[in-house]
ZADO-1210 file (C-alpha; in nm, 4 decimals, padded with zeros to 6 digits):
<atoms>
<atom x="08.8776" y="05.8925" z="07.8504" code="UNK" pos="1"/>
<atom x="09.0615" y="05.8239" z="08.1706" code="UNK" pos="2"/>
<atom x="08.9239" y="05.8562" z="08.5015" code="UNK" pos="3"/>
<atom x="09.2554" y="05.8776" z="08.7197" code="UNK" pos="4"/>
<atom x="09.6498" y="05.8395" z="08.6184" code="UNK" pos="5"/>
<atom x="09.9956" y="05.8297" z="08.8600" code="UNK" pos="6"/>
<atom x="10.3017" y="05.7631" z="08.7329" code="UNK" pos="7"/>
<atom x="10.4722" y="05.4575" z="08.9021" code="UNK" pos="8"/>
<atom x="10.8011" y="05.6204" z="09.0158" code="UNK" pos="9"/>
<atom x="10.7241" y="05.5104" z="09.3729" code="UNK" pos="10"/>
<atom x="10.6356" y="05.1643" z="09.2880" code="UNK" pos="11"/>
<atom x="10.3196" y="05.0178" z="09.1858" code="UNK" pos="12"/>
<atom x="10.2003" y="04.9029" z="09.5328" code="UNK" pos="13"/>
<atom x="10.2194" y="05.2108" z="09.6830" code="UNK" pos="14"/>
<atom x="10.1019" y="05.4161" z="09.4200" code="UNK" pos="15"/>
<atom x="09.8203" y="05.2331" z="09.3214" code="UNK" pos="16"/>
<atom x="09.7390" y="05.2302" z="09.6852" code="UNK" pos="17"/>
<atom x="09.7294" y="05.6198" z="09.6992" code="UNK" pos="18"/>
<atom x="09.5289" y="05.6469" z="09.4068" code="UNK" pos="19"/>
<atom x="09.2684" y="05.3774" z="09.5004" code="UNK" pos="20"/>
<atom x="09.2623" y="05.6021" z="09.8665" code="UNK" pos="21"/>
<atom x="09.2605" y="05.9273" z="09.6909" code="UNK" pos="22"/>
<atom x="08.9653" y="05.7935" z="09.4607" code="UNK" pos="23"/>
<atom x="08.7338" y="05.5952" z="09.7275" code="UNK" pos="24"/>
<atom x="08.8039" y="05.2937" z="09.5650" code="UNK" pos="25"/>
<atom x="09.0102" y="04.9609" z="09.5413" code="UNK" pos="26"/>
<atom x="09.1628" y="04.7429" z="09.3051" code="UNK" pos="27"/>
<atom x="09.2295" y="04.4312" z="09.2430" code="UNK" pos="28"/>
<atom x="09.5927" y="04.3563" z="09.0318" code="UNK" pos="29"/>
<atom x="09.6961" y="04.0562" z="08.8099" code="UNK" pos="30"/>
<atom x="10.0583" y="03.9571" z="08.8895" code="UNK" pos="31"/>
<atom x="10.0508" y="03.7487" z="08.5723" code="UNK" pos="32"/>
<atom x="09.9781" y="04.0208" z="08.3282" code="UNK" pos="33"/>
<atom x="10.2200" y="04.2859" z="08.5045" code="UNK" pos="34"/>
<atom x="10.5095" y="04.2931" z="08.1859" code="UNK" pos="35"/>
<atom x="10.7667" y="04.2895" z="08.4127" code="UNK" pos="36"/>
<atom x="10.6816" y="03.9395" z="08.5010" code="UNK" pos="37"/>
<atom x="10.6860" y="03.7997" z="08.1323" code="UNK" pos="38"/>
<atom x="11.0607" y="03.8550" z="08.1678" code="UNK" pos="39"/>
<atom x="11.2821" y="03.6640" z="08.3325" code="UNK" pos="40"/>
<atom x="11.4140" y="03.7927" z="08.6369" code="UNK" pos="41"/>
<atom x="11.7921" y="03.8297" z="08.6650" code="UNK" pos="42"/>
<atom x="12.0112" y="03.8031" z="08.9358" code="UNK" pos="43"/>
<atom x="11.7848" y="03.5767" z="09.1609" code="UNK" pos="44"/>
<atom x="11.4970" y="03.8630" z="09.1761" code="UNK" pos="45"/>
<atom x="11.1563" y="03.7570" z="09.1883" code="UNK" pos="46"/>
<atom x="10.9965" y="03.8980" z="08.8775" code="UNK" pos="47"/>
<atom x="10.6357" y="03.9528" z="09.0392" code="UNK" pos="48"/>
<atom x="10.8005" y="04.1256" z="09.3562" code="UNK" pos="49"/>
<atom x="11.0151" y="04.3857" z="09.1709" code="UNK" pos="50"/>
<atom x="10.6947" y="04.4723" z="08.9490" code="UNK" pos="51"/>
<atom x="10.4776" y="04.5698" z="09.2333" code="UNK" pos="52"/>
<atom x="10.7205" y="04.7116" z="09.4319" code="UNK" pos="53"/>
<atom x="11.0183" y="04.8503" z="09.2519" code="UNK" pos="54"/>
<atom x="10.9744" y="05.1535" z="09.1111" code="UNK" pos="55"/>
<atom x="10.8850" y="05.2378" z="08.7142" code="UNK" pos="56"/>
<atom x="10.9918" y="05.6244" z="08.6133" code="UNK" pos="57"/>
<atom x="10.8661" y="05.5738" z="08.2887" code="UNK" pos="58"/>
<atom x="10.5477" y="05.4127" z="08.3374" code="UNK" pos="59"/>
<atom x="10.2086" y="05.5057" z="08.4195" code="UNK" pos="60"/>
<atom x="09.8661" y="05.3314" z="08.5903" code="UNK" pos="61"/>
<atom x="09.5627" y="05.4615" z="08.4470" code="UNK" pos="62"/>
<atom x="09.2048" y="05.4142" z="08.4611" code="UNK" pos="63"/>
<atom x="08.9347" y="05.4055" z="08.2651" code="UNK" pos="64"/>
<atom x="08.5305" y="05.3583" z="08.3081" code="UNK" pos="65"/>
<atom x="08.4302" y="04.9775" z="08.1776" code="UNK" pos="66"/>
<atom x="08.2543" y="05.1428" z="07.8890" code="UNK" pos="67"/>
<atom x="08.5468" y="05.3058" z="07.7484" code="UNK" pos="68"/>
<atom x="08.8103" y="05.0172" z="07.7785" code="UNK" pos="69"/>
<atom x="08.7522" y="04.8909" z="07.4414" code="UNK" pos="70"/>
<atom x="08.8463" y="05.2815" z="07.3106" code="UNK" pos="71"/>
<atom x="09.2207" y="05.2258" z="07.4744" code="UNK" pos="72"/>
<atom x="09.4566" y="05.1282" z="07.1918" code="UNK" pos="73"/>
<atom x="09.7454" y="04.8888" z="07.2799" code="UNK" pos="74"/>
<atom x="09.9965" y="05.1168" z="07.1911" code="UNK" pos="75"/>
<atom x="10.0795" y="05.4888" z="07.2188" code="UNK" pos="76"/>
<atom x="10.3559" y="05.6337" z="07.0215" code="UNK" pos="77"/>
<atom x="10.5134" y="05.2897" z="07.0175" code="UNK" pos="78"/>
<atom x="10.4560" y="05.2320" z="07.3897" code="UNK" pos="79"/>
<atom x="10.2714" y="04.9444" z="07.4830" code="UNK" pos="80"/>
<atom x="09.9604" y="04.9423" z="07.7246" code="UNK" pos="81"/>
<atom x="09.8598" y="04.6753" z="07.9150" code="UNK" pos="82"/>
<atom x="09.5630" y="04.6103" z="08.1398" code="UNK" pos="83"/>
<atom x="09.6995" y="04.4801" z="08.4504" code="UNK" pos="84"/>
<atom x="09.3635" y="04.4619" z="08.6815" code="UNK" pos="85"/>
<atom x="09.0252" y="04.5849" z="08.7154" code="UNK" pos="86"/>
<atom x="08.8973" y="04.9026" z="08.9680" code="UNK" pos="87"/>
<atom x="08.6519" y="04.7719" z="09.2563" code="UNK" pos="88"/>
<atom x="08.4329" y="04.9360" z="09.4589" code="UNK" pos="89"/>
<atom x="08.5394" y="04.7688" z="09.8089" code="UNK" pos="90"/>
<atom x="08.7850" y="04.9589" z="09.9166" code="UNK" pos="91"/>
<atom x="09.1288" y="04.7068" z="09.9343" code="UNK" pos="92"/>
<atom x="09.3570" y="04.6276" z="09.6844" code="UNK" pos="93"/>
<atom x="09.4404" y="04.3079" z="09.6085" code="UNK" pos="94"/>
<atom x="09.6716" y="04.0866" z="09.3920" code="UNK" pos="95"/>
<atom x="09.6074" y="03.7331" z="09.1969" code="UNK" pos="96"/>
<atom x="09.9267" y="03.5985" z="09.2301" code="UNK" pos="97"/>
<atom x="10.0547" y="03.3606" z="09.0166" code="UNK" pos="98"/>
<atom x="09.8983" y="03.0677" z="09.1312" code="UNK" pos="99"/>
<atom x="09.5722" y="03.2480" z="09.1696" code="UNK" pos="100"/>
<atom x="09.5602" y="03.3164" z="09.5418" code="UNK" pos="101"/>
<atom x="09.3898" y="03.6605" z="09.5972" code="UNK" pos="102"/>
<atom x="09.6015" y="03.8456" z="09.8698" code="UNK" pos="103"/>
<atom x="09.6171" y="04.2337" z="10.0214" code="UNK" pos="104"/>
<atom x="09.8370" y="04.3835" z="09.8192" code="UNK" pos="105"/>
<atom x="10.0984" y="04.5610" z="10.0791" code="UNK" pos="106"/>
<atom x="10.2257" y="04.8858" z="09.9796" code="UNK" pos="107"/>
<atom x="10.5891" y="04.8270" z="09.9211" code="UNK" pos="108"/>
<atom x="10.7515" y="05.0687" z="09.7266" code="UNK" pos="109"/>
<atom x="10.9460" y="05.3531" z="09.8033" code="UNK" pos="110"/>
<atom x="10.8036" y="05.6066" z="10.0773" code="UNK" pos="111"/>
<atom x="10.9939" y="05.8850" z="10.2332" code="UNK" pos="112"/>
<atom x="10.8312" y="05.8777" z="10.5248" code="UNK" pos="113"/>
<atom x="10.8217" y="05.5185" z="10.6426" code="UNK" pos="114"/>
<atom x="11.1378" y="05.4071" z="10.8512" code="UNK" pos="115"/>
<atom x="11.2860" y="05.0935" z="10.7083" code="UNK" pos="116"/>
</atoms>
């Protein structure tokens, strides 16, 4: 049932990015339904910024076709999935932020081989 998966170690910005290249496609990401971001941030961290970018060992982004998104339970083996966004074919991905203003979404997680 799904088309693509990558886990999220990296962060979800940048490896949502390389699976959107990888695939010839883009996507477009809704900060408000990230789970991260129904938590309160601690420690003066914004909530939406450490969901896209920080990175998630245990979690996974996956697709699936349009058709087959009503098959996807909620849960698996007591983990919960959520649908975060939608696969386009323009190739850019994007986020809604919270107030509804659709951005680039900037690949900001963790990459070896970009200086900081």
């Amino acid at each position: 049932m799904a088309t693509a998966m990558m886990d999220l170690s990296d962060g979800l910005s940048s490896d949502l990015t390389r699976m959107c290249e990888a695939s010839g496609v883009g996507a477009i990401v809704e900060a408000a339904a990230l789970p991260a971001v129904t938590v309160s941030a601690a420690g003066g961290v914004d909530a939406v910024e450490l969901a896209l970018h920080g990175g998630m060992i245990t979690s996974c982004c996956l697709t699936v076709a349009t058709k087959d998104a009503s098959r996807v339970p909620r849960s698996l083996r007591g983990v919960a999935i959520t649908r975060i966004g939608e696969v386009t074919r323009r190739r850019e991905v994007m986020v809604v932020d919270l107030e509804g203003r659709r951005t680039a979404l900037r690949a900001g997680g963790w990459d070896p081989f970009r200086s900081r």
